[in-house]
N, C-alpha and C positions, 0 to 999 in steps of 0.2 A: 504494500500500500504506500501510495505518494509520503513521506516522510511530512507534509502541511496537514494535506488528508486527515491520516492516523491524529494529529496533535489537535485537530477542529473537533476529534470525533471526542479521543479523551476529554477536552475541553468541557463540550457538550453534555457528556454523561454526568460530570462530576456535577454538573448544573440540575439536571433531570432527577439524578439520584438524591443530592441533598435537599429536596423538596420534598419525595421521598419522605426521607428519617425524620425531616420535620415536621411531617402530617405524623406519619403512625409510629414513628419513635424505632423504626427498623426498617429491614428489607431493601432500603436506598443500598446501604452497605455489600449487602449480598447479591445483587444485580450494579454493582458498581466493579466490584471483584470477578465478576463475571465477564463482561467486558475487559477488562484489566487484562485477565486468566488469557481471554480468547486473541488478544493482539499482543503481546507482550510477552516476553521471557518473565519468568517466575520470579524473579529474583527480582526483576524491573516492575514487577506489576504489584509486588508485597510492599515495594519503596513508594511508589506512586501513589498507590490504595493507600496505605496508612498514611502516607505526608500528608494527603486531600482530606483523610477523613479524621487524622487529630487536628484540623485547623476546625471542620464543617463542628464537630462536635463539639469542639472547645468553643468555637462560639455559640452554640447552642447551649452548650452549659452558663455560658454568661448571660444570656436571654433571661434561663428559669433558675439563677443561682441559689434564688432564696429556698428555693425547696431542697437545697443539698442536705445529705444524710452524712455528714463529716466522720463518725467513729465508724458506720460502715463503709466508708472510704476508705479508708488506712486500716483497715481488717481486708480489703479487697488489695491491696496494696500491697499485703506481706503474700498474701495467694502468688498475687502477678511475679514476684520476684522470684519466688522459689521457681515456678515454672522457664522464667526465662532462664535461669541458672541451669536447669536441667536440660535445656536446650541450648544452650551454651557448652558444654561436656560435649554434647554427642554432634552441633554443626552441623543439622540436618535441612536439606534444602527439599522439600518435595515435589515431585514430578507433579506437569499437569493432569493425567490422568489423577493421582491422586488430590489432587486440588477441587475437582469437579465431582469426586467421589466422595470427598468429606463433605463439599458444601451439597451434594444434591441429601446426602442423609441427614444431615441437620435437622432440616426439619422435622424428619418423624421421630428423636429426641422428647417430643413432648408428652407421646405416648409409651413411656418408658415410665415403668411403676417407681418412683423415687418418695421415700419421707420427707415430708413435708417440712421439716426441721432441717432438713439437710439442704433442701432449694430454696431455702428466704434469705433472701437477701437483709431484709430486715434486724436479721438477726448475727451476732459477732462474727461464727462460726460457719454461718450459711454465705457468709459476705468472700471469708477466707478462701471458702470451696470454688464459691464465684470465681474468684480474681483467679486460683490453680488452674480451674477448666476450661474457662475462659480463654488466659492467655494461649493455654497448652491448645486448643482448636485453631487460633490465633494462625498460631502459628505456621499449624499445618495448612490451614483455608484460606487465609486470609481474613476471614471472617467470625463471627459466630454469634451472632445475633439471635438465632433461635433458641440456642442455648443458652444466653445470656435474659432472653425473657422470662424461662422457667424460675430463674430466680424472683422474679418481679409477678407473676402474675396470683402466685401464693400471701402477697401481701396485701393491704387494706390500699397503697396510696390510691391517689387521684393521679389523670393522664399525665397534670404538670412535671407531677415529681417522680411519676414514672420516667419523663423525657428527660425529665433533667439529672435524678442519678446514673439513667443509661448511659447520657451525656457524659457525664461527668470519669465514671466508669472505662469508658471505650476511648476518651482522648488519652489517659493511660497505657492502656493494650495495644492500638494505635502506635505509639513514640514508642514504648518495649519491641513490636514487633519491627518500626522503620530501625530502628539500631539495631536491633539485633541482624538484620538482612544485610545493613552496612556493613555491620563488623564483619560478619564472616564471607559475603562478597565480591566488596568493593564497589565504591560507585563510579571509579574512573572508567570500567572494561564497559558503564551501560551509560555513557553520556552522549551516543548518540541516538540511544531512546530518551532518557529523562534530560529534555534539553529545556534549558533553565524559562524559556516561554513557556513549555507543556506545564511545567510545574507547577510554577506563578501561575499559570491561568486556570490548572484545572484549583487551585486555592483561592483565587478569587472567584471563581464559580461554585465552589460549595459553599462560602459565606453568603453570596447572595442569592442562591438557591435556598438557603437556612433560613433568610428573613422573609423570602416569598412563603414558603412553608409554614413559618411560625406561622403567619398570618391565616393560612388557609386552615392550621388546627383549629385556630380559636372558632370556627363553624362548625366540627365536628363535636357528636355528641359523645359521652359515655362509653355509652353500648353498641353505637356504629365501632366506634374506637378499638373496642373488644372484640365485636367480629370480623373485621376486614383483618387483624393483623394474619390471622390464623392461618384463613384461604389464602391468601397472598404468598406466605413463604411457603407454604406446602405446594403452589403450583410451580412455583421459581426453582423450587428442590426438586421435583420431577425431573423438568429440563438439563439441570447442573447433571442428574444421576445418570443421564439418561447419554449424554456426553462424555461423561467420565466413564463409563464401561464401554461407550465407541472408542473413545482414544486410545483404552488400557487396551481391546482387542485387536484396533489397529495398530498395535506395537508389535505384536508378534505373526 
Protein backbone atom coordinates (compact mmCIF):
# COMPACT_ATOMS: atom_id res chain seq x y z
CA UNK A 1 0.00 0.00 0.00
CA UNK A 2 1.05 3.72 -1.13
CA UNK A 3 3.21 4.58 2.17
CA UNK A 4 0.56 8.21 2.25
CA UNK A 5 -2.29 5.70 1.70
CA UNK A 6 -1.47 3.31 4.65
CA UNK A 7 -0.76 6.65 7.10
CA UNK A 8 -4.56 8.53 5.99
CA UNK A 9 -5.82 5.06 6.70
CA UNK A 10 -4.10 4.67 10.29
CA UNK A 11 -4.91 8.29 10.77
CA UNK A 12 -8.57 7.60 10.17
CA UNK A 13 -9.12 4.69 12.25
CA UNK A 14 -7.54 6.20 15.20
CA UNK A 15 -10.24 8.86 14.72
CA UNK A 16 -13.28 6.22 14.13
CA UNK A 17 -12.02 4.10 16.84
CA UNK A 18 -11.64 6.60 19.66
CA UNK A 19 -15.27 7.62 19.20
CA UNK A 20 -15.78 4.21 19.66
CA UNK A 21 -14.28 3.85 23.49
CA UNK A 22 -15.85 7.11 24.20
CA UNK A 23 -19.46 6.08 23.49
CA UNK A 24 -19.29 2.54 25.11
CA UNK A 25 -16.16 2.73 27.04
CA UNK A 26 -14.46 -0.37 24.79
CA UNK A 27 -14.23 -2.09 21.42
CA UNK A 28 -12.67 1.26 19.79
CA UNK A 29 -9.44 -0.43 21.09
CA UNK A 30 -10.03 -3.88 19.72
CA UNK A 31 -11.09 -2.88 16.04
CA UNK A 32 -8.38 -0.34 16.27
CA UNK A 33 -5.64 -3.31 16.93
CA UNK A 34 -7.30 -4.99 14.37
CA UNK A 35 -6.59 -2.71 11.61
CA UNK A 36 -3.04 -2.01 13.24
CA UNK A 37 -2.64 -6.22 13.36
CA UNK A 38 -3.82 -6.23 9.46
CA UNK A 39 -1.34 -3.46 8.00
CA UNK A 40 1.44 -3.54 10.00
CA UNK A 41 4.40 -5.75 11.44
CA UNK A 42 3.47 -6.74 15.05
CA UNK A 43 5.98 -5.14 16.72
CA UNK A 44 4.92 -1.79 14.73
CA UNK A 45 1.30 -2.04 15.28
CA UNK A 46 1.74 -2.81 19.41
CA UNK A 47 3.83 0.70 19.35
CA UNK A 48 1.40 2.52 17.38
CA UNK A 49 -1.81 0.94 19.16
CA UNK A 50 -0.71 1.60 22.43
CA UNK A 51 1.10 5.31 21.79
CA UNK A 52 -2.61 6.31 20.07
CA UNK A 53 -4.49 4.65 22.72
CA UNK A 54 -2.46 5.89 26.03
CA UNK A 55 -2.99 9.50 24.64
CA UNK A 56 -7.12 8.73 23.54
CA UNK A 57 -7.42 7.22 27.05
CA UNK A 58 -5.56 9.43 29.16
CA UNK A 59 -7.48 12.12 27.88
CA UNK A 60 -10.52 10.42 28.57
CA UNK A 61 -9.54 9.83 31.98
CA UNK A 62 -9.06 13.76 32.27
CA UNK A 63 -12.79 14.27 30.95
CA UNK A 64 -14.23 11.82 33.87
CA UNK A 65 -11.39 12.31 36.54
CA UNK A 66 -13.59 12.82 39.35
CA UNK A 67 -14.99 9.43 39.35
CA UNK A 68 -11.29 7.92 39.61
CA UNK A 69 -11.15 4.87 42.10
CA UNK A 70 -7.35 5.81 43.30
CA UNK A 71 -6.56 2.65 45.98
CA UNK A 72 -7.85 0.58 43.01
CA UNK A 73 -5.49 2.06 40.81
CA UNK A 74 -2.37 1.21 42.56
CA UNK A 75 -3.67 -2.33 43.50
CA UNK A 76 -4.10 -2.42 39.48
CA UNK A 77 -0.64 -1.13 39.21
CA UNK A 78 1.31 -3.77 41.26
CA UNK A 79 -0.94 -6.57 38.98
CA UNK A 80 0.42 -4.47 35.67
CA UNK A 81 4.08 -4.76 36.88
CA UNK A 82 4.44 -8.05 37.87
CA UNK A 83 3.00 -9.18 34.59
CA UNK A 84 5.27 -6.82 32.43
CA UNK A 85 8.33 -8.29 34.59
CA UNK A 86 7.23 -11.70 33.47
CA UNK A 87 7.28 -10.65 30.19
CA UNK A 88 10.21 -9.18 30.23
CA UNK A 89 12.20 -12.61 31.24
CA UNK A 90 10.93 -14.42 28.43
CA UNK A 91 10.94 -11.29 25.26
CA UNK A 92 8.07 -12.79 23.67
CA UNK A 93 6.95 -11.14 20.54
CA UNK A 94 3.69 -12.90 19.14
CA UNK A 95 2.86 -13.86 15.70
CA UNK A 96 -0.15 -12.43 13.81
CA UNK A 97 -1.95 -15.41 13.73
CA UNK A 98 -1.80 -15.59 17.36
CA UNK A 99 -2.70 -11.92 17.79
CA UNK A 100 -6.06 -12.47 15.86
CA UNK A 101 -6.52 -15.62 17.86
CA UNK A 102 -6.37 -14.03 21.24
CA UNK A 103 -8.25 -11.07 20.26
CA UNK A 104 -11.06 -13.12 18.36
CA UNK A 105 -11.48 -15.35 21.94
CA UNK A 106 -11.77 -12.57 24.09
CA UNK A 107 -14.74 -12.11 23.89
CA UNK A 108 -16.22 -15.39 24.99
CA UNK A 109 -14.13 -14.73 28.29
CA UNK A 110 -17.33 -13.49 29.77
CA UNK A 111 -19.00 -16.67 29.62
CA UNK A 112 -16.28 -18.32 31.62
CA UNK A 113 -17.68 -19.26 35.28
CA UNK A 114 -15.21 -16.94 37.55
CA UNK A 115 -16.04 -15.64 41.53
CA UNK A 116 -17.31 -12.84 41.73
CA UNK A 117 -14.78 -11.69 44.29
CA UNK A 118 -12.01 -12.51 42.03
CA UNK A 119 -13.44 -10.19 38.98
CA UNK A 120 -14.25 -6.69 40.86
CA UNK A 121 -12.51 -4.53 40.25
CA UNK A 122 -13.98 -2.69 43.07
CA UNK A 123 -12.22 -4.52 45.26
CA UNK A 124 -8.10 -4.49 46.42
CA UNK A 125 -7.57 -7.85 45.36
CA UNK A 126 -9.86 -8.01 42.34
CA UNK A 127 -8.11 -4.62 41.06
CA UNK A 128 -4.50 -6.65 41.56
CA UNK A 129 -5.87 -9.74 39.35
CA UNK A 130 -7.04 -6.99 36.84
CA UNK A 131 -3.86 -5.14 36.37
CA UNK A 132 -1.94 -9.35 36.16
CA UNK A 133 -4.59 -10.31 33.34
CA UNK A 134 -4.88 -7.46 31.96
CA UNK A 135 -1.41 -6.56 31.18
CA UNK A 136 -0.52 -10.22 30.45
CA UNK A 137 -3.42 -10.26 27.34
CA UNK A 138 -2.00 -6.82 26.71
CA UNK A 139 0.49 -8.09 25.62
CA UNK A 140 -0.02 -10.82 23.70
CA UNK A 141 -3.28 -8.98 21.75
CA UNK A 142 -2.62 -5.91 21.96
CA UNK A 143 -5.65 -5.41 23.43
CA UNK A 144 -8.07 -6.60 26.14
CA UNK A 145 -10.88 -4.83 26.62
CA UNK A 146 -13.20 -7.66 27.15
CA UNK A 147 -11.58 -8.85 29.76
CA UNK A 148 -10.92 -5.81 31.35
CA UNK A 149 -14.94 -5.28 31.56
CA UNK A 150 -15.48 -8.49 33.54
CA UNK A 151 -13.92 -6.62 36.02
CA UNK A 152 -16.26 -3.80 35.80
CA UNK A 153 -19.53 -5.18 35.11
CA UNK A 154 -19.78 -7.10 38.75
CA UNK A 155 -19.61 -3.79 40.35
CA UNK A 156 -22.58 -1.03 41.25
CA UNK A 157 -20.65 2.17 39.20
CA UNK A 158 -22.41 4.22 36.92
CA UNK A 159 -21.25 4.46 32.95
CA UNK A 160 -19.11 7.61 34.04
CA UNK A 161 -16.82 5.90 36.37
CA UNK A 162 -17.05 2.86 34.50
CA UNK A 163 -15.39 5.05 31.41
CA UNK A 164 -13.33 6.76 33.57
CA UNK A 165 -11.57 3.99 35.74
CA UNK A 166 -11.33 1.90 32.34
CA UNK A 167 -9.65 5.13 31.24
CA UNK A 168 -7.69 5.52 33.63
CA UNK A 169 -6.69 1.64 33.82
CA UNK A 170 -5.67 1.13 30.04
CA UNK A 171 -3.57 4.57 29.72
CA UNK A 172 -1.36 2.32 32.08
CA UNK A 173 -1.23 -1.11 30.17
CA UNK A 174 -1.05 1.20 27.00
CA UNK A 175 2.64 2.82 28.08
CA UNK A 176 3.77 -0.89 29.90
CA UNK A 177 2.88 -2.51 26.68
CA UNK A 178 4.56 0.63 24.15
CA UNK A 179 7.81 0.18 26.34
CA UNK A 180 7.93 -2.95 26.78
CA UNK A 181 7.78 -3.51 22.56
CA UNK A 182 10.60 -0.67 22.50
CA UNK A 183 12.73 -2.30 24.73
CA UNK A 184 12.84 -5.53 23.29
CA UNK A 185 12.59 -4.34 19.52
CA UNK A 186 13.79 -1.33 18.76
CA UNK A 187 12.07 1.58 17.14
CA UNK A 188 14.97 2.59 14.77
CA UNK A 189 14.46 -1.09 12.32
CA UNK A 190 10.32 0.36 12.18
CA UNK A 191 10.78 4.10 11.21
CA UNK A 192 9.63 3.69 8.09
CA UNK A 193 6.38 2.41 9.27
CA UNK A 194 5.99 4.68 12.49
CA UNK A 195 6.86 7.89 10.76
CA UNK A 196 6.61 10.72 13.10
CA UNK A 197 3.36 12.34 10.96
CA UNK A 198 1.46 8.72 11.21
CA UNK A 199 2.10 9.11 14.98
CA UNK A 200 1.28 12.62 15.72
CA UNK A 201 -1.79 12.23 13.69
CA UNK A 202 -3.10 9.08 14.57
CA UNK A 203 -2.75 11.09 18.59
CA UNK A 204 -4.37 13.98 17.59
CA UNK A 205 -7.15 11.99 16.13
CA UNK A 206 -7.90 9.87 19.04
CA UNK A 207 -8.04 13.11 21.27
CA UNK A 208 -10.58 14.45 19.14
CA UNK A 209 -12.36 11.55 18.30
CA UNK A 210 -12.41 11.32 22.41
CA UNK A 211 -14.24 14.61 22.66
CA UNK A 212 -16.77 13.89 19.62
CA UNK A 213 -17.55 10.74 21.68
CA UNK A 214 -17.71 12.18 25.15
CA UNK A 215 -20.39 14.15 23.74
CA UNK A 216 -22.37 11.51 21.98
CA UNK A 217 -22.26 9.23 25.49
CA UNK A 218 -23.93 11.82 27.22
CA UNK A 219 -27.22 10.71 24.91
CA UNK A 220 -26.87 7.30 25.63
CA UNK A 221 -28.97 5.78 28.31
CA UNK A 222 -28.05 3.10 31.15
CA UNK A 223 -29.28 0.14 29.74
CA UNK A 224 -28.73 0.92 25.96
CA UNK A 225 -25.09 1.21 27.60
CA UNK A 226 -25.24 -2.38 28.87
CA UNK A 227 -26.46 -3.96 25.97
CA UNK A 228 -24.68 -2.74 22.95
CA UNK A 229 -21.37 -3.24 24.66
CA UNK A 230 -21.83 -7.15 24.75
CA UNK A 231 -23.10 -7.62 20.95
CA UNK A 232 -20.53 -5.40 19.63
CA UNK A 233 -17.31 -7.29 20.85
CA UNK A 234 -18.75 -10.73 20.44
CA UNK A 235 -19.21 -9.82 16.69
CA UNK A 236 -15.64 -8.13 16.23
CA UNK A 237 -14.34 -11.54 18.16
CA UNK A 238 -15.95 -13.69 15.50
CA UNK A 239 -14.06 -11.85 12.70
CA UNK A 240 -10.43 -11.43 14.71
CA UNK A 241 -11.18 -15.63 15.35
CA UNK A 242 -12.03 -16.39 12.20
CA UNK A 243 -8.76 -14.77 10.73
CA UNK A 244 -6.54 -15.94 13.13
CA UNK A 245 -7.08 -19.68 12.33
CA UNK A 246 -6.86 -18.59 8.37
CA UNK A 247 -3.60 -17.11 8.93
CA UNK A 248 -2.27 -19.99 11.57
CA UNK A 249 -3.47 -22.59 8.45
CA UNK A 250 -2.15 -20.49 5.88
CA UNK A 251 1.36 -20.85 7.50
CA UNK A 252 1.73 -24.20 6.97
Amino acid sequence: MDPTLLSSLLILTAFLTSILSAVFGMAGGLVLMGVYGSTLPVPAAMILHGTTQMFANGFRFVLLRSHALWPQFVAYLVGTAVAVGLFTVIELTPSKSTLFIVMGLLPLIRFVPVPAAIMDFGRGRGATICGLSVAAVQLLAGVAGPLLDLFFVRTNLKKHAVICNKALTQTLSHFAKTAYFMAITGITGMNDVLTLPTVIGSIVAALVGTVVGAKLMQRLSEQRFRSITGHLVLGIGAIYLCKGIWLLISAY
